[in-house]
N, C-alpha and C positions, 0 to 999 in steps of 0.2 A: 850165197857168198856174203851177204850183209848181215845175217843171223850168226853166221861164225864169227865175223867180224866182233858182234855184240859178244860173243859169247869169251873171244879174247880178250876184250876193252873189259867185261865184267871179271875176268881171270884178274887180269891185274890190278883193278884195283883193289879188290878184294885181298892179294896178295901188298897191296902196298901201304891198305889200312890193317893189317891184321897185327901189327906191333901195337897198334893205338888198341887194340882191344883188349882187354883189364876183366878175366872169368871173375866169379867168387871164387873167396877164399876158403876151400873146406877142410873143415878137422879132419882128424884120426875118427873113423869111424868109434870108437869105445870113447872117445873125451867127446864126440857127439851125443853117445846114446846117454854117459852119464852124465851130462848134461840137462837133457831130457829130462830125466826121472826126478830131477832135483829141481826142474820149474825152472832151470836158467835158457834163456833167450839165447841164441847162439844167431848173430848177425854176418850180412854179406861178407863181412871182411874178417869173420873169425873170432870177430870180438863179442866177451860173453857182458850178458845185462841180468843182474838177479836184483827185480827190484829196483830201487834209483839207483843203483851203485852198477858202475860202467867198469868194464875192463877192457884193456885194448891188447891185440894177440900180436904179439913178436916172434915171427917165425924164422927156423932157423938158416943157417945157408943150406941151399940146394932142399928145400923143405918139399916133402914128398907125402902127401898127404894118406896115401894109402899107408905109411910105416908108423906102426902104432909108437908111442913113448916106452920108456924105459922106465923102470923102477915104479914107486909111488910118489903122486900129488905129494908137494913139500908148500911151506909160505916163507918168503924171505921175510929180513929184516923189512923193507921198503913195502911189505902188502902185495907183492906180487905172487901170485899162483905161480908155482912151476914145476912141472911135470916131463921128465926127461928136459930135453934141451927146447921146449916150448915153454915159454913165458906169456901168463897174462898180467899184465899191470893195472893197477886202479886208476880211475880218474878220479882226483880230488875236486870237487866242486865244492866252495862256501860262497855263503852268498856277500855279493859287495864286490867278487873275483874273479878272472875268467878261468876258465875250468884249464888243470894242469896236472903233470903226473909228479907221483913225489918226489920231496925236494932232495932225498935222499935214496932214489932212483938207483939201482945196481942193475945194469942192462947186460943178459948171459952173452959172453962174447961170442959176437957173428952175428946174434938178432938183430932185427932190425923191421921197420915198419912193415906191414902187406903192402903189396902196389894197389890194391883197392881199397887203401884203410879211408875210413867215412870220420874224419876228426866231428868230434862234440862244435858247438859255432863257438868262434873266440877263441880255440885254445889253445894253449901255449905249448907248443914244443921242444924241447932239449936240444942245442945244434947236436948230442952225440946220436940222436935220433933224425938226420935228415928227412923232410919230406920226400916221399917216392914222387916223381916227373909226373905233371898233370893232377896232384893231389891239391888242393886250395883249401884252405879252413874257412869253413862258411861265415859270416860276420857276426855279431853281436852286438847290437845294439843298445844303446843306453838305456832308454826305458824296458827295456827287458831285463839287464843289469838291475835297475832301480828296481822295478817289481819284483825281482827276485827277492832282495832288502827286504821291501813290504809285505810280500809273504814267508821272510820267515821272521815276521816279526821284528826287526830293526828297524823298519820306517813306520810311523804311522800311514795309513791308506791317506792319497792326496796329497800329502805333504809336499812332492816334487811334480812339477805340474811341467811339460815340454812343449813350445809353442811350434804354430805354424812354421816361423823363420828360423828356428833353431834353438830359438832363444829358452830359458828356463825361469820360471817362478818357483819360490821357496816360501811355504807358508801362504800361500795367496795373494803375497804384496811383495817380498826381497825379488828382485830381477839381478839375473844374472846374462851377461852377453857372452853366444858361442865363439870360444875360436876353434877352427875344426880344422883336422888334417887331411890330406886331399881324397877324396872317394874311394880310392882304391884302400886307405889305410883306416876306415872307419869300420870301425868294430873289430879290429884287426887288435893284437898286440904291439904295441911300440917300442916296451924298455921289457923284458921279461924280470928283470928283476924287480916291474913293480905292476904286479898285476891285481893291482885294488883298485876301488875308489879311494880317493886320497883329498885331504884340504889345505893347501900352502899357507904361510904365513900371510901374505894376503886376505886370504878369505877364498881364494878362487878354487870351485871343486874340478879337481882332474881324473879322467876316467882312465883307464888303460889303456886306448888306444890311440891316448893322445890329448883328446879333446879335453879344452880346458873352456870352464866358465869362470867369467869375474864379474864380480858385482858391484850395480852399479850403485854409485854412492854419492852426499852430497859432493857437488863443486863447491869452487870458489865465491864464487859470484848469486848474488841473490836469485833462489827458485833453481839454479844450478845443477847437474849431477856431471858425474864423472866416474872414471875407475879408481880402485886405489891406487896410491902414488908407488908404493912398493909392488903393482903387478907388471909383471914384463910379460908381452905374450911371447905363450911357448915358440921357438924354430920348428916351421913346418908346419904352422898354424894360421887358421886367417879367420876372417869376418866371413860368414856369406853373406854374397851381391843381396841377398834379400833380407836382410836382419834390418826390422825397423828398432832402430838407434831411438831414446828418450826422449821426451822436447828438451831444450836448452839445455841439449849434451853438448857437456866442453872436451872434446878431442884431448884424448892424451898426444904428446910428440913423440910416443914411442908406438904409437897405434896405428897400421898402416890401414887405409881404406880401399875395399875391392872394387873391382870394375862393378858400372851401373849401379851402382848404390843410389838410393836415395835419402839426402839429408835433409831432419826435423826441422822445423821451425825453432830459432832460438838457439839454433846451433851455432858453437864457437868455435871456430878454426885455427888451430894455434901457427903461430911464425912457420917458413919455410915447408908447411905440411904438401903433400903430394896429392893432389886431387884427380885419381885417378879417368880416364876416358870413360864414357856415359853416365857420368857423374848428374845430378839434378840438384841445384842449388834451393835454398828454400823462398819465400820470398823476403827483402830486409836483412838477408845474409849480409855478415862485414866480410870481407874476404881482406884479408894482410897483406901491403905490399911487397912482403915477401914470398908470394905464393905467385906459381905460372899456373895459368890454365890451358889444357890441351887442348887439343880440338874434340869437339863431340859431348863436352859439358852444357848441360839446358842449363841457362842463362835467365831468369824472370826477370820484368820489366822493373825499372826503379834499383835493380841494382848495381851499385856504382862496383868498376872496377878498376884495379890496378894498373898505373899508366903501364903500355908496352906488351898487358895480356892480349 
């Protein structure tokens, strides 16, 4: 009785996971085999590889894989293969960009992604192209971004150097501080209309998926640094808790500090600034009348505070 039992309890779940299961995606036998003979790759999801140049397979409604194409192989305007009502599209990769399809994309009406399609990491999709459910673009990272650069010859080797806490060197010596958007959105696309590295008036370099560095630059005040006065960090952007900050950095007031930070020596706290909870003072900090401290800020001896904190 308990063996049947198992054998119903496996019935159904099998039956309750089997929408979650995603087969490969297989050609028309004949756009298989000539495939083959021409050295192109033909991937899980349908999508052909000849060489570094990626195509991704839009199949059509009710796509039945045994039912060969019609007619002959044609090339759109846009670089697409298309053979009967099967479309493949290029992936545009340059370096400096997150890989994307053309910008002048003509999608044969009714196609639409494989539910198994395997996107390139980073890339940028068309809303006319929805994601199929359970599909995620794997990340992208900036130093791979940058190494792309450096291999194809637009950065010298070194030049951009990525520290422990986030933070970036330029040339060996320009420091740049990360503001990054939250984990889920790194290496991610943020604005599709702008999927380059890019450098603002500022000076600050922004990657695509967000993440902005600024650099850091003289302050006011003697031995001084600061940001420039024209950078705003991006919305949806922050410090990480671990980014060691310069000695005798002067806080901009438009700069918010994250939980558990620890601040330099010789650091300046500007008016009304917001000291977030696990905060570590340095020792000989001035802290401004204007400024409340939370609870859970470490406090070193000798330093005087604000009547009321």
């Amino acid at each position: 009785m308990r063996h049947t039992q198992s054998i119903f309890t496996l019935t159904a779940l099998a039956t309750a996971l089997l929408p979650l299961c995603v087969h490969a995606t297989e050609l028309p036998p004949v756009v298989q085999t000539i495939a083959e003979q021409a050295g192109i790759t033909v991937g899980t999801d349908g999508g052909l590889q000849l060489g570094s140049q990626q195509f991704v397979f839009l199949p059509p409604p009710n796509y039945k894989p045994a039912t060969p194409p019609t007619g002959a192989p044609a090339m759109q305007a846009d670089g697409s293969l298309v053979w009967g009502n099967l479309q493949f599209v290029p992936v545009v990769k340059k370096p400096g960009q997150y890989p994307q399809f053309p910008s002048n994309l003509q999608v044969l009406p009714g196609n639409s992604l494989p539910p198994d399609f395997k996107p390139p990491a980073g890339m940028v999709v068309p809303p006319a192209l929805p994601i199929p459910t359970g599909v995620t673009v794997p990340p992208l990272t900036n130093q791979v971004l940058v190494q792309g650069m450096v291999d194809a010859g637009l950065l010298p080797a070194n030049l951009v150097e990525f520290n422990s806490d986030g933070s970036m060197k330029v040339n060996g010596a320009g420091s740049f501080l990360p503001f990054l958007p939250e984990t889920q959105q790194q290496g991610r696309i943020a604005d599709p209309s702008k999927p380059a590295v890019s450098i603002d008036a500022s000076g600050a370099i922004r990657f695509p998926d967000g993440s902005t560095f600024a650099p850091v630059v003289t302050g006011k005040n003697a031995g001084g640094v600061t940001l420039p006065a024209n950078f705003t960090p991006p919305a949806g952007t922050s410090l990480p808790s671990n980014v060691s900050l310069p000695l005798q950095f002067e806080i901009p007031s438009n700069v918010k500090l994250p939980p558990n930070i620890t601040l330099p020596a010789g650091v300046v706290i500007p008016e009304n600034c917001t000291i977030p909870t696990g905060t570590k003072l340095p020792p000989g900090v001035q802290v401004p009348s204007s400024v409340q401290l939370p609870t859970g800020v470490t406090v070193p001896s000798g330093v005087t505070l604000p009547a009321g904190t």
